[in-house]
Backbone of each chain as ProteinMPNN parsed JSONL, in Angstrom:
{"seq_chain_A": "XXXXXXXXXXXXXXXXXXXXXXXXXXXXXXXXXXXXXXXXXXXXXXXXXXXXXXXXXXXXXXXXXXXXXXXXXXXXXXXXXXXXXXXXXXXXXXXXXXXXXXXXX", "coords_chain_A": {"N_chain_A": [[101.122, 59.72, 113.121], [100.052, 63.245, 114.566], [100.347, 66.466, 112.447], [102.106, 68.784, 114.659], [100.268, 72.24, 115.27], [100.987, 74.66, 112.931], [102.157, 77.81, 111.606], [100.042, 79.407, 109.654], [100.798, 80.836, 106.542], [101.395, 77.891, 104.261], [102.04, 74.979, 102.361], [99.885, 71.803, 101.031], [100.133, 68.876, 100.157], [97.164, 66.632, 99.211], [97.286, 63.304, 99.205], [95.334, 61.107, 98.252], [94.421, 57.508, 97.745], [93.821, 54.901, 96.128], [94.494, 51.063, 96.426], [95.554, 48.706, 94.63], [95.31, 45.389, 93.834], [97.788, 44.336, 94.143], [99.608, 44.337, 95.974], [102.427, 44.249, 96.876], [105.811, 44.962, 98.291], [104.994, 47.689, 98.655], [104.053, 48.604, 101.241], [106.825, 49.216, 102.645], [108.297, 50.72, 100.593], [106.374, 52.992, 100.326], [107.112, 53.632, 103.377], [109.651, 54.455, 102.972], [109.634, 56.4, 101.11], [109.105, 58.523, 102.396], [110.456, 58.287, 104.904], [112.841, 59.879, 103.009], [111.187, 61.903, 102.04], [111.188, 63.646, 104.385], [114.008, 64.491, 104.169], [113.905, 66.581, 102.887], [114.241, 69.782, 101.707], [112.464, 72.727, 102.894], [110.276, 70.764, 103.385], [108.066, 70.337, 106.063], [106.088, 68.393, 107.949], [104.166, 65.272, 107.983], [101.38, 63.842, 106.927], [99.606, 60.019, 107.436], [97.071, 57.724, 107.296], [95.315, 55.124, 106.472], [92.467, 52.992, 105.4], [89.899, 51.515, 104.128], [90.225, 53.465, 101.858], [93.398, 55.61, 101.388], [95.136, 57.805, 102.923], [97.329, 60.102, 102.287], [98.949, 62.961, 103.899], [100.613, 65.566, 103.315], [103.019, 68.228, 104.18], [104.11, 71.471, 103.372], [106.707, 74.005, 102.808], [106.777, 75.982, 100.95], [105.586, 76.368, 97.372], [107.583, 75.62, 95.222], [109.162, 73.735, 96.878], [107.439, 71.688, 96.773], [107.027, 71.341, 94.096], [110.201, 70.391, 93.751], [110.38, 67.982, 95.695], [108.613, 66.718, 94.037], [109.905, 66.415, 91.432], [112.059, 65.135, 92.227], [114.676, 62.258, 92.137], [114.468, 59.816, 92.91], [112.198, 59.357, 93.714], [110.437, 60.182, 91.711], [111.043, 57.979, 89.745], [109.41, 55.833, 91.881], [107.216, 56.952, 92.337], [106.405, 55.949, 88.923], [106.706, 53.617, 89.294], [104.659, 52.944, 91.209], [102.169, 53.774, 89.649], [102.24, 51.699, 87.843], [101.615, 49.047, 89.042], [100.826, 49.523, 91.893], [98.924, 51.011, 92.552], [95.082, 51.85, 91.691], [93.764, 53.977, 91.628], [94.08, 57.279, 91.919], [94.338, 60.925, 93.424], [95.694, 63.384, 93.197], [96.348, 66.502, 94.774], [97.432, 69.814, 95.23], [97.574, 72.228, 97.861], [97.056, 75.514, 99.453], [97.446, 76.234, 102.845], [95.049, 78.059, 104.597], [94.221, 78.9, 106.63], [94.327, 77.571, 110.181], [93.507, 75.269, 113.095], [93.813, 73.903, 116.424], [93.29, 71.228, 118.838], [93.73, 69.789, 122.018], [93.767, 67.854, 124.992]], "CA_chain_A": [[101.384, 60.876, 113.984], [99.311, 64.132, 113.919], [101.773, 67.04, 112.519], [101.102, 69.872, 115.41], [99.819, 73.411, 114.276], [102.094, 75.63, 112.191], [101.309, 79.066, 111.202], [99.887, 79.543, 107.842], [100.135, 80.383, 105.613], [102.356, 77.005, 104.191], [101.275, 74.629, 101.539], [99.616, 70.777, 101.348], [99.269, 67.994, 98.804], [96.798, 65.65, 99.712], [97.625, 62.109, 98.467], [93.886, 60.083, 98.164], [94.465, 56.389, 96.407], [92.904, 53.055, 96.249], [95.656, 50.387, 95.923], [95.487, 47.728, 93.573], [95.305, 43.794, 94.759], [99.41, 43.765, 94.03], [100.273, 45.74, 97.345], [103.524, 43.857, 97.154], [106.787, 45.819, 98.482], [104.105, 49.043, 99.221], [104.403, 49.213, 102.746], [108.356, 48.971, 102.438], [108.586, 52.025, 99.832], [105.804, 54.292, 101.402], [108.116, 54.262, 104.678], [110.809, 54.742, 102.475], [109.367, 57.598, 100.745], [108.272, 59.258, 103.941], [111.643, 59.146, 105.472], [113.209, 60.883, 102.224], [111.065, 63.505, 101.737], [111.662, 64.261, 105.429], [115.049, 64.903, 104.48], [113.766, 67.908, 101.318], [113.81, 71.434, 101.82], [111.018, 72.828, 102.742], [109.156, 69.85, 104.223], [107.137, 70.566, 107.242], [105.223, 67.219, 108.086], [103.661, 64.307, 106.938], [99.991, 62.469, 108.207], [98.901, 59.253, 106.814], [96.165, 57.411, 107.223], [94.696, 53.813, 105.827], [91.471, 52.127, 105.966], [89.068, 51.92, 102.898], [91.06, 54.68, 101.157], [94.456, 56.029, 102.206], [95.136, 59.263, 102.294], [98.489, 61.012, 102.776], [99.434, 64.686, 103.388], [102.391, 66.383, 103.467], [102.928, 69.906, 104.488], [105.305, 72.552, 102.844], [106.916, 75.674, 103.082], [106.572, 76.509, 99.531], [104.774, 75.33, 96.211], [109.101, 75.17, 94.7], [109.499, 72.808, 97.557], [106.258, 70.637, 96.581], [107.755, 70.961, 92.917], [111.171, 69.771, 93.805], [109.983, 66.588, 96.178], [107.783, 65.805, 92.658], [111.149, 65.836, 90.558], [113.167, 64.332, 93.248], [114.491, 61.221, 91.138], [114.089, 58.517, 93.695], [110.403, 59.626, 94.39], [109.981, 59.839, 89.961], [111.316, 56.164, 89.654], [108.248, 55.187, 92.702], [105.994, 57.077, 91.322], [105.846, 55.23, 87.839], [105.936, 52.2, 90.227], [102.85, 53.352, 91.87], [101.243, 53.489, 88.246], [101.749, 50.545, 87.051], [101.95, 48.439, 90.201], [100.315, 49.711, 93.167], [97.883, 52.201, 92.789], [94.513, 51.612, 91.085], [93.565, 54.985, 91.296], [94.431, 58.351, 93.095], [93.543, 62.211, 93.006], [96.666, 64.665, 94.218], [95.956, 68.086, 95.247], [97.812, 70.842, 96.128], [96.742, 73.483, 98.671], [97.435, 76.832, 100.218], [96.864, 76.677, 104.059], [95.137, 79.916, 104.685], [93.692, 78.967, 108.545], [95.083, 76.251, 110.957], [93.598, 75.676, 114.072], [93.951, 72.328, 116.975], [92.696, 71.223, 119.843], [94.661, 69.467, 122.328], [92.947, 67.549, 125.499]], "C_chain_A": [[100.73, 62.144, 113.423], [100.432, 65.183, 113.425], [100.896, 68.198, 113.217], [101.176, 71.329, 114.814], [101.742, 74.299, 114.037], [101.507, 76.932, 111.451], [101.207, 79.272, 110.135], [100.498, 80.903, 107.668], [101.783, 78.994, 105.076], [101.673, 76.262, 102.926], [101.129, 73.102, 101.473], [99.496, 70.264, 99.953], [98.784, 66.798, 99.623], [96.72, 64.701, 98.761], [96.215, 61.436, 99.03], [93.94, 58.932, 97.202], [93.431, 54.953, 97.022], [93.793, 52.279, 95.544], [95.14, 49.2, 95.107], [95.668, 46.299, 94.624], [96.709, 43.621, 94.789], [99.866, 44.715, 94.859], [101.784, 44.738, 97.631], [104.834, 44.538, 97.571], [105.825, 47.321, 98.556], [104.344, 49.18, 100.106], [105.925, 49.706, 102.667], [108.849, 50.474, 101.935], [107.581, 52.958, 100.291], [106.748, 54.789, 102.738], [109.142, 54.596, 103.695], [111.023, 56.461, 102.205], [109.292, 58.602, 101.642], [110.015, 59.384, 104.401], [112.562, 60.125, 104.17], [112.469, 62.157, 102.262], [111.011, 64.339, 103.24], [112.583, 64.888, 105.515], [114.957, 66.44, 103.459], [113.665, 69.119, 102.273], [112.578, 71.716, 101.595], [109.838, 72.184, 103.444], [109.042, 69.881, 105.502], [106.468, 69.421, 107.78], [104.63, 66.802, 107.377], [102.275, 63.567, 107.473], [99.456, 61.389, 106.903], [97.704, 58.122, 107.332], [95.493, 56.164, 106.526], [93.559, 52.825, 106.542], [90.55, 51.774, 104.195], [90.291, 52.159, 101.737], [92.368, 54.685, 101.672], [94.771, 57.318, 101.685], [96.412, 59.964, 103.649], [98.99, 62.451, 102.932], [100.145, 65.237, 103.824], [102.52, 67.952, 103.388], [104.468, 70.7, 103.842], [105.529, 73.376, 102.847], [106.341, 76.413, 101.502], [105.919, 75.568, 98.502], [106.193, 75.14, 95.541], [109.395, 74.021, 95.582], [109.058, 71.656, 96.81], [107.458, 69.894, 94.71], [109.599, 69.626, 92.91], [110.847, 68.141, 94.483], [109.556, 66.069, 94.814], [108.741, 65.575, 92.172], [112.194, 65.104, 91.177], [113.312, 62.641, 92.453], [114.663, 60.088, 91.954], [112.904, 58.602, 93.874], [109.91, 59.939, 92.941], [110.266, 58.4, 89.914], [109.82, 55.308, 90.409], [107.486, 55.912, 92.355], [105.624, 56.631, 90.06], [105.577, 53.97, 88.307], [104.784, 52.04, 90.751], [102.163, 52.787, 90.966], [100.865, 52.376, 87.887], [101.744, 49.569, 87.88], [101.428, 48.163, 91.111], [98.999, 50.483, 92.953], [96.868, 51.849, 91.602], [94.133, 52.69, 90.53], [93.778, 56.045, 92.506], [94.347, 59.898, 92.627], [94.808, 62.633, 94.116], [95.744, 65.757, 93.849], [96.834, 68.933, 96.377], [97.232, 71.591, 96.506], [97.301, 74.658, 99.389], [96.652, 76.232, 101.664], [96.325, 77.831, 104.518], [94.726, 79.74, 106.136], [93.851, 78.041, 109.102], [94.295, 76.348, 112.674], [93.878, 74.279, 115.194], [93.068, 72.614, 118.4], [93.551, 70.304, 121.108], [93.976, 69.359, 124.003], [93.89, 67.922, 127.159]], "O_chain_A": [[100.701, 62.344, 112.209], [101.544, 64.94, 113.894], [99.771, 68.594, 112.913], [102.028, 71.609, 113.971], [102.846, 74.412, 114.57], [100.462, 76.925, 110.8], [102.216, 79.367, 109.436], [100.632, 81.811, 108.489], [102.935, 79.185, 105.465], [100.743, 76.876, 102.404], [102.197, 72.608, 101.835], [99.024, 70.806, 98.954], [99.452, 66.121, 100.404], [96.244, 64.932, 97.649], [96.083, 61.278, 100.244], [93.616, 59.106, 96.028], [92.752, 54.45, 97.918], [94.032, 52.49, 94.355], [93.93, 48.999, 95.213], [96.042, 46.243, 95.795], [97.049, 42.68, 95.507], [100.431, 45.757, 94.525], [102.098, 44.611, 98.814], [105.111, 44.935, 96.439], [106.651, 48.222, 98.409], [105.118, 50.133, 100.206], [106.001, 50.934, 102.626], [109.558, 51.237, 102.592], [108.119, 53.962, 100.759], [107.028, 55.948, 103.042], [109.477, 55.698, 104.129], [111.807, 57.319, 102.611], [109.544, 59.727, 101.212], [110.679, 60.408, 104.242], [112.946, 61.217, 104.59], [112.977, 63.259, 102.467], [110.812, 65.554, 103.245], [112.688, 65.754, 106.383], [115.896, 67.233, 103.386], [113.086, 69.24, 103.353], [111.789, 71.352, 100.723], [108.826, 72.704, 103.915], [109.974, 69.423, 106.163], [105.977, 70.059, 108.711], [104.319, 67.315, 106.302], [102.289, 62.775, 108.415], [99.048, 61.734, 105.794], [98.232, 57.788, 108.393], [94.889, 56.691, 105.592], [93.58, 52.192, 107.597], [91.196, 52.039, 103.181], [90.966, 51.387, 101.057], [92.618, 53.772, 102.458], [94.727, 57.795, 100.551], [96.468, 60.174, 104.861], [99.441, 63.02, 101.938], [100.238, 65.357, 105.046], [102.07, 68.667, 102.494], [105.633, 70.329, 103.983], [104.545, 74.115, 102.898], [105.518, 77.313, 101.335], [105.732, 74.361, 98.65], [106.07, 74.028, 95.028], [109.989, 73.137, 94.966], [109.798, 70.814, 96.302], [108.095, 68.895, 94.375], [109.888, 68.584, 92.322], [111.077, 67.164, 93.77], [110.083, 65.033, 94.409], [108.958, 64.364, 92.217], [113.101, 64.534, 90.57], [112.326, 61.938, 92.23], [115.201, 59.194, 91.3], [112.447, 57.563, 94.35], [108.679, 59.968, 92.941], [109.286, 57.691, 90.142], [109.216, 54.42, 89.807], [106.633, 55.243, 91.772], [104.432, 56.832, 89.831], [104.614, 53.274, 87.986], [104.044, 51.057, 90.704], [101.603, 51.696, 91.076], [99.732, 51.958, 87.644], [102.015, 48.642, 87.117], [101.306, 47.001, 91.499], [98.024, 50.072, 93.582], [97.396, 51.55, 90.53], [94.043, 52.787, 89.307], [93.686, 55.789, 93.706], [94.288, 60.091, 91.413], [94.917, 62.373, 95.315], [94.828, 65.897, 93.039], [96.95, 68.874, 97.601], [96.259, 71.968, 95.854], [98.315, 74.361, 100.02], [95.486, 75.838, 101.636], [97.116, 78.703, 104.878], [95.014, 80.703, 106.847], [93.391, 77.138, 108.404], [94.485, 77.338, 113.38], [94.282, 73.356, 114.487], [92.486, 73.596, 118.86], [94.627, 70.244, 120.513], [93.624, 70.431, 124.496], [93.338, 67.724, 128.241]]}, "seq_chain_B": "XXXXXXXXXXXXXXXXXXXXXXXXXXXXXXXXXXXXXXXXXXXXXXXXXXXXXXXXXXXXXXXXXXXXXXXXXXXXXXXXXXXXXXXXXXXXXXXXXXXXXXXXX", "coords_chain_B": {"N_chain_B": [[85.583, 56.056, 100.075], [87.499, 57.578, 96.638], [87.046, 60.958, 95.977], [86.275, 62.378, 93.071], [87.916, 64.049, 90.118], [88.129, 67.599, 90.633], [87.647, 70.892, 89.059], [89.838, 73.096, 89.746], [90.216, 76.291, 91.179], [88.878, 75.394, 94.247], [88.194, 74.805, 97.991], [88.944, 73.094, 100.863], [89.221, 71.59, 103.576], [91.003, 69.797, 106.017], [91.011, 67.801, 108.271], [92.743, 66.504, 110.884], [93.622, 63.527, 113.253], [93.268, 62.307, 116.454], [91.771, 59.866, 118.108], [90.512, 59.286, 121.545], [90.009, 57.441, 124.788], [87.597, 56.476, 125.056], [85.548, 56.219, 122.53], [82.734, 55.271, 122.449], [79.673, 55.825, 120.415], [81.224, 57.088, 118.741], [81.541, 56.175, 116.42], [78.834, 55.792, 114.566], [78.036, 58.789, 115.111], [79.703, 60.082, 114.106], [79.22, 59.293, 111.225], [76.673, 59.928, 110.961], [77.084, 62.851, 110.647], [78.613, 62.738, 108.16], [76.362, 62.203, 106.204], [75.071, 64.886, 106.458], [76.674, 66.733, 105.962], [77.068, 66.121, 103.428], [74.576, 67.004, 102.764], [74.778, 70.226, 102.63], [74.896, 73.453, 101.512], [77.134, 74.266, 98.559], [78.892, 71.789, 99.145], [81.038, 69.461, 97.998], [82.605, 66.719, 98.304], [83.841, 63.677, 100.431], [86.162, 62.497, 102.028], [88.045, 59.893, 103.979], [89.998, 58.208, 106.283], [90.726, 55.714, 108.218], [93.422, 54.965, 110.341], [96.401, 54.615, 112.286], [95.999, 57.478, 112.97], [93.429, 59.263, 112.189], [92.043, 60.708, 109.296], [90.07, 63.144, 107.875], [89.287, 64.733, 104.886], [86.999, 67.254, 103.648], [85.226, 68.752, 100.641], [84.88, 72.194, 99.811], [82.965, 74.599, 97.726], [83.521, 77.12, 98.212], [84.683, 79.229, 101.006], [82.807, 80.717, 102.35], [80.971, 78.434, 102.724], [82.026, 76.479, 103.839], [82.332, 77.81, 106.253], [79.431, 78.441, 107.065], [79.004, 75.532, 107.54], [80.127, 74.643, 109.652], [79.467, 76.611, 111.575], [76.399, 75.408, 111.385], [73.845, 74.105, 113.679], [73.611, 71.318, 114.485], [75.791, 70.365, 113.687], [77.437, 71.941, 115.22], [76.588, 71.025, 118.011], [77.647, 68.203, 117.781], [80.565, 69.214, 117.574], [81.333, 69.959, 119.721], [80.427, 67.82, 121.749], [82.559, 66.3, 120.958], [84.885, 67.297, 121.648], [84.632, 67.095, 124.231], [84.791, 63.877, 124.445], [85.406, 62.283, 122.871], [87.842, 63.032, 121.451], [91.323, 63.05, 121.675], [93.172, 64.771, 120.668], [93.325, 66.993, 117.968], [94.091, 68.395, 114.712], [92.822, 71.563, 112.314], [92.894, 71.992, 109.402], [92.133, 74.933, 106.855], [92.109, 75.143, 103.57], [92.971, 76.254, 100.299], [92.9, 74.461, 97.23], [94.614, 74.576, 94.591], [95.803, 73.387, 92.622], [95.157, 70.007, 90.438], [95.327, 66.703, 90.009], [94.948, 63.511, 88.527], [94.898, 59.949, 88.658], [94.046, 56.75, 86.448], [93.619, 53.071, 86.646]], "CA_chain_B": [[85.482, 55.987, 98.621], [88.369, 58.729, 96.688], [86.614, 62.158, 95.708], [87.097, 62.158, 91.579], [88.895, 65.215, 90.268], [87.648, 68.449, 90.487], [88.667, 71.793, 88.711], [90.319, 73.939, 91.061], [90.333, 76.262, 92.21], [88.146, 75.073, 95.38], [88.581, 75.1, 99.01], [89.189, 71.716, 101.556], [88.699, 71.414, 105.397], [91.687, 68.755, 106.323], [90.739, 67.134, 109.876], [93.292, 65.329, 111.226], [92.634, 63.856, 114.553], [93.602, 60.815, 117.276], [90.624, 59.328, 119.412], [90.748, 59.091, 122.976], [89.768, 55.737, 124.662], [86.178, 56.343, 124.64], [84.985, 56.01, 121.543], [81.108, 55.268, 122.596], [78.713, 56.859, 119.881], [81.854, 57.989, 117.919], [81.246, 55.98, 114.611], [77.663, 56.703, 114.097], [78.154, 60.243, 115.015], [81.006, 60.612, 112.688], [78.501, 58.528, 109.758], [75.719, 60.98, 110.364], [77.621, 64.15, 110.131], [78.842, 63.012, 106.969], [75.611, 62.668, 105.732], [74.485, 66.209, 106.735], [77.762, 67.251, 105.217], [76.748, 66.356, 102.171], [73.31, 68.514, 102.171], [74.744, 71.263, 103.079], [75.19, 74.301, 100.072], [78.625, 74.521, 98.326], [79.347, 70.614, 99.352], [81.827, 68.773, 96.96], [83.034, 65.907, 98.162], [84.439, 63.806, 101.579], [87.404, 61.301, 102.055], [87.89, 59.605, 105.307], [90.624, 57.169, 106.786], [91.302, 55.75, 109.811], [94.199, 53.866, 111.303], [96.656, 55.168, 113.408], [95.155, 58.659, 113.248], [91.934, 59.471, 111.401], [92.279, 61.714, 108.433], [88.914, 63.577, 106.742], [88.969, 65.8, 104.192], [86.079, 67.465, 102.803], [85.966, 69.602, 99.874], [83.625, 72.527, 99.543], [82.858, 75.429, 96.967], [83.745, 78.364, 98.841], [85.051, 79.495, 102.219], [81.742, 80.712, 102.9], [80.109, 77.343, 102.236], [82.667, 75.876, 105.163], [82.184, 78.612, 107.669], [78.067, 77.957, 107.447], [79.113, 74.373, 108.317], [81.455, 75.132, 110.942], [78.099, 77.097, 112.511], [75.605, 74.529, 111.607], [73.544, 73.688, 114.909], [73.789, 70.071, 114.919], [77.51, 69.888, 113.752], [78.276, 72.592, 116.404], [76.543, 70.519, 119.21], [78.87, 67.066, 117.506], [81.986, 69.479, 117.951], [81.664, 70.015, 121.5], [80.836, 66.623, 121.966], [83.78, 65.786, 120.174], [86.03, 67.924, 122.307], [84.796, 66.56, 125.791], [84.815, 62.766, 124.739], [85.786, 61.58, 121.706], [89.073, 63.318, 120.474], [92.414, 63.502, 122.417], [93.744, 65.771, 120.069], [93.102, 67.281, 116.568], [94.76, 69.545, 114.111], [91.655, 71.053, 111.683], [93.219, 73.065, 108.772], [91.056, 75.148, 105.886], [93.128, 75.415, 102.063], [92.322, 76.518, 98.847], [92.849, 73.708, 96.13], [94.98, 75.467, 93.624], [95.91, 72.471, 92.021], [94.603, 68.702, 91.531], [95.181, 65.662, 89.075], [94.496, 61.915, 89.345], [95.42, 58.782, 87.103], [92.819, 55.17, 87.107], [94.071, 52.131, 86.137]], "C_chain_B": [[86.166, 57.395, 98.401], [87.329, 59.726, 95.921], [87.243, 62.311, 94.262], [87.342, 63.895, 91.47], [87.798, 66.494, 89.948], [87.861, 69.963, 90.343], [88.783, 72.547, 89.751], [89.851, 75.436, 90.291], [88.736, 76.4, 93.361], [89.098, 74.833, 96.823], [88.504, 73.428, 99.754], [89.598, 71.981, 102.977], [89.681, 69.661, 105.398], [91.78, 68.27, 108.008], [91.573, 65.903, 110.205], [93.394, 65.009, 113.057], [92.965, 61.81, 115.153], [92.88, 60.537, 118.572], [91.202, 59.407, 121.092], [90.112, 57.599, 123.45], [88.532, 55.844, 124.564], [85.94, 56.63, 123.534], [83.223, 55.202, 121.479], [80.513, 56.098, 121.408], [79.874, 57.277, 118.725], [81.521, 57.676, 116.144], [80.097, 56.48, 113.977], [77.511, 58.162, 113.943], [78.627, 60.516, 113.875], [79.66, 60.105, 111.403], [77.342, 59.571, 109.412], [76.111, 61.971, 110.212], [78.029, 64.227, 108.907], [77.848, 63.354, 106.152], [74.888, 63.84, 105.876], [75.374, 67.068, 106.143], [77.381, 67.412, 104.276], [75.092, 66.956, 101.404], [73.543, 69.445, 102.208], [75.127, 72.28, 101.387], [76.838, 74.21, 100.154], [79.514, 73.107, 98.798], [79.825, 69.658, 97.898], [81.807, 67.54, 97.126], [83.441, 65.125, 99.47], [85.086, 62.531, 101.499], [87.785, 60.985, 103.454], [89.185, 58.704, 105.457], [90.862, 57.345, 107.838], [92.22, 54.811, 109.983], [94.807, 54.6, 112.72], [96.054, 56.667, 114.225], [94.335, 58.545, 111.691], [92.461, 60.671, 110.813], [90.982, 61.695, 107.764], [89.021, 64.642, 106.156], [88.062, 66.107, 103.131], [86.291, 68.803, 102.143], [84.707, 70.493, 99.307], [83.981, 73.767, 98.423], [83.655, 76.849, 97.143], [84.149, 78.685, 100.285], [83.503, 79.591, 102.761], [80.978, 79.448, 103.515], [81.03, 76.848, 103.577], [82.203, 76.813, 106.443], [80.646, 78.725, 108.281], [77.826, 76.134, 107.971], [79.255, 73.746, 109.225], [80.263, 75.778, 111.968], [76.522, 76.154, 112.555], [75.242, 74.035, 112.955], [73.818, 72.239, 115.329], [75.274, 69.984, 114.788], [78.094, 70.422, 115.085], [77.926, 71.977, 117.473], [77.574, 69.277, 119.006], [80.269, 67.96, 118.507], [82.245, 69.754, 119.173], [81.801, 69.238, 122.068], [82.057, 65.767, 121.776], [85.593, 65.617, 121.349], [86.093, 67.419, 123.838], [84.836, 65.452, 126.041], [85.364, 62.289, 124.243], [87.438, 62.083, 121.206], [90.076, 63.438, 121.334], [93.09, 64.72, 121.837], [93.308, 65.857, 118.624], [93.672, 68.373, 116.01], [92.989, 69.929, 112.87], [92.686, 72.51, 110.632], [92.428, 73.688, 107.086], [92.121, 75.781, 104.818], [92.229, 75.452, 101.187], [92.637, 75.318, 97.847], [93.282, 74.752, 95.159], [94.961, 74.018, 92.083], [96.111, 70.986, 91.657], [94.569, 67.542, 90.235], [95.372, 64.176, 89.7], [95.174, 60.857, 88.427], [94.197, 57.629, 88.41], [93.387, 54.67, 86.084], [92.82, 51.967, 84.705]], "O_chain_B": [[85.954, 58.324, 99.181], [86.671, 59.1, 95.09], [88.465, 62.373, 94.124], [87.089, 64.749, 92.32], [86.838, 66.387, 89.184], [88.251, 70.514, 91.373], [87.913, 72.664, 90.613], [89.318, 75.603, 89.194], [87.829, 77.227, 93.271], [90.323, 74.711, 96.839], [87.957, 72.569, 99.063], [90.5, 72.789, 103.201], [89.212, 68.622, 104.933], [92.742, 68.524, 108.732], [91.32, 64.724, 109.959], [93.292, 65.867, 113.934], [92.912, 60.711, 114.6], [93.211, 60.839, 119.719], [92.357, 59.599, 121.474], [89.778, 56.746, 122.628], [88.151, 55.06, 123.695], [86.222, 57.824, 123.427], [82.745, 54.689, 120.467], [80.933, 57.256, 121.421], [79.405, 57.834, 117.733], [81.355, 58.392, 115.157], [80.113, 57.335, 113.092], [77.013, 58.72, 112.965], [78.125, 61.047, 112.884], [79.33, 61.05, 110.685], [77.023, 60.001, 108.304], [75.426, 62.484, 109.327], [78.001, 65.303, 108.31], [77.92, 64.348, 105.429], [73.822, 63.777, 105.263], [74.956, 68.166, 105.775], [77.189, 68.555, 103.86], [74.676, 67.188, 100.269], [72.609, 70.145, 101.818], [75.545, 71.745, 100.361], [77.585, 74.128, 101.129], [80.739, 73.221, 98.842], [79.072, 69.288, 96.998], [81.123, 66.904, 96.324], [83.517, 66.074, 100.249], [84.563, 61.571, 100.933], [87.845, 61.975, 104.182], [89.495, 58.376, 104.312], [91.127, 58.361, 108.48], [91.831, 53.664, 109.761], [94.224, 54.988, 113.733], [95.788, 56.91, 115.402], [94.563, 57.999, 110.612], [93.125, 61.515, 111.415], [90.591, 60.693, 107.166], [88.863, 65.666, 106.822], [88.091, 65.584, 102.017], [87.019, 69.713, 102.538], [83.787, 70.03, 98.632], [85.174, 73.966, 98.194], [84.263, 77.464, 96.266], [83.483, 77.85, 100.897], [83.019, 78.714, 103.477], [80.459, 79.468, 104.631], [80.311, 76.947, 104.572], [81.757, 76.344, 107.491], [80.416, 78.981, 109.463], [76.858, 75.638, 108.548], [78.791, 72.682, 109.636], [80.224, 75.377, 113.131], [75.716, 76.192, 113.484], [76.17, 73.507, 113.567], [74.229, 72.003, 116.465], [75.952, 69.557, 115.723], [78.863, 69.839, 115.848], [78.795, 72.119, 118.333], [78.399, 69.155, 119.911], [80.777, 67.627, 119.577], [83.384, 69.777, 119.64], [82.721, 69.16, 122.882], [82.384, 64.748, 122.384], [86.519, 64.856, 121.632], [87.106, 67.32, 124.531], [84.906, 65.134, 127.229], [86.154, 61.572, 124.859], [88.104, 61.276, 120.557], [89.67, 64.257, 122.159], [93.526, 65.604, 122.575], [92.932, 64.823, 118.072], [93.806, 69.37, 116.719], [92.188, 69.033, 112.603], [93.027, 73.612, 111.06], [92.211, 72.838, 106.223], [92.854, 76.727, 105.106], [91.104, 74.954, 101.141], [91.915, 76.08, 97.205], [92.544, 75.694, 94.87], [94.317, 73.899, 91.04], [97.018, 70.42, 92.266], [93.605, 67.654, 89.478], [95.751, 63.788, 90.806], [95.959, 61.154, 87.526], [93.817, 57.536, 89.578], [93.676, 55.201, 85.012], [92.935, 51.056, 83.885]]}, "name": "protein", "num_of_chains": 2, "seq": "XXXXXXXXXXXXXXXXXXXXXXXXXXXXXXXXXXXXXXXXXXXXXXXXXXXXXXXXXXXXXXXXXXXXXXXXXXXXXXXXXXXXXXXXXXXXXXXXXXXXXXXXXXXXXXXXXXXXXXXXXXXXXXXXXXXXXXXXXXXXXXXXXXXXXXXXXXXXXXXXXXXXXXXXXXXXXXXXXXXXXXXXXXXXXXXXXXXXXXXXXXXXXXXXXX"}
């Protein structure tokens, strides 16, 4: 689902990985994850994406938000799972939204 | 292929975006714009997926360096094309990269 425009300024981490051949229980805990951090303060939407690559990004009111989802200790526990588990390799990045615009047919 | 890490702070063009049924011409299009993407000055990097919705984000030097992209003649004839065939809807949002780490197996 696309998430529709929101007025910047707000803030993004884009999730970019390449999963490992042991994608076992992955699908399962990505939805998982996804409906939790739906429930965080702060969180604005979510778009993901899989082909090649996969690439997730999650929108926020604040960079304290972003922080808190990271320490959130059900989403620390799957993230060392990721590590050693799932994920071969991956590049976060947080971002400032400074200009938003859509199009809409 | 994921975009390896790169010190911040830099800027990122997040295109997220759900076809319409024609899709004629759309892949090639999309394949050569990337490559014109990546001649252009102030060009970093570009990450792509597609399933349910198509997610690209490319990652350039400077605002500037996006907004001469964004005017580029051939891209700007793509984006029109884009808008009258190819896209039902799109969100296109432009962030700074404050901050960006990775882990590889």
């Amino acid at each position: 689902m696309l998430v529709d425009h929101i007025a910047p300024p707000y803030y993004a981490v884009i999730f970019s990985s390449l999963l490992s051949e042991d994608t076992e229980g992955y699908a399962e805990t990505a939805d998982r994850m996804e409906q939790l951090a739906k429930q965080q303060k702060g969180f604005l939407g979510i778009e993901s994406a899989r082909s090649e690559i996969g690439i997730t990004v999650s929108y926020w009111e604040s960079l304290e938000a972003i922080t808190a989802w990271k320490n959130n200790v059900a989403h620390s526990e799957v993230q060392k799972l990721g590590k050693e588990k799932w994920y071969q390799k991956y590049q976060l990045r947080i971002c400032k939204i400074e200009r938003a615009y859509g199009f809409e047919k």
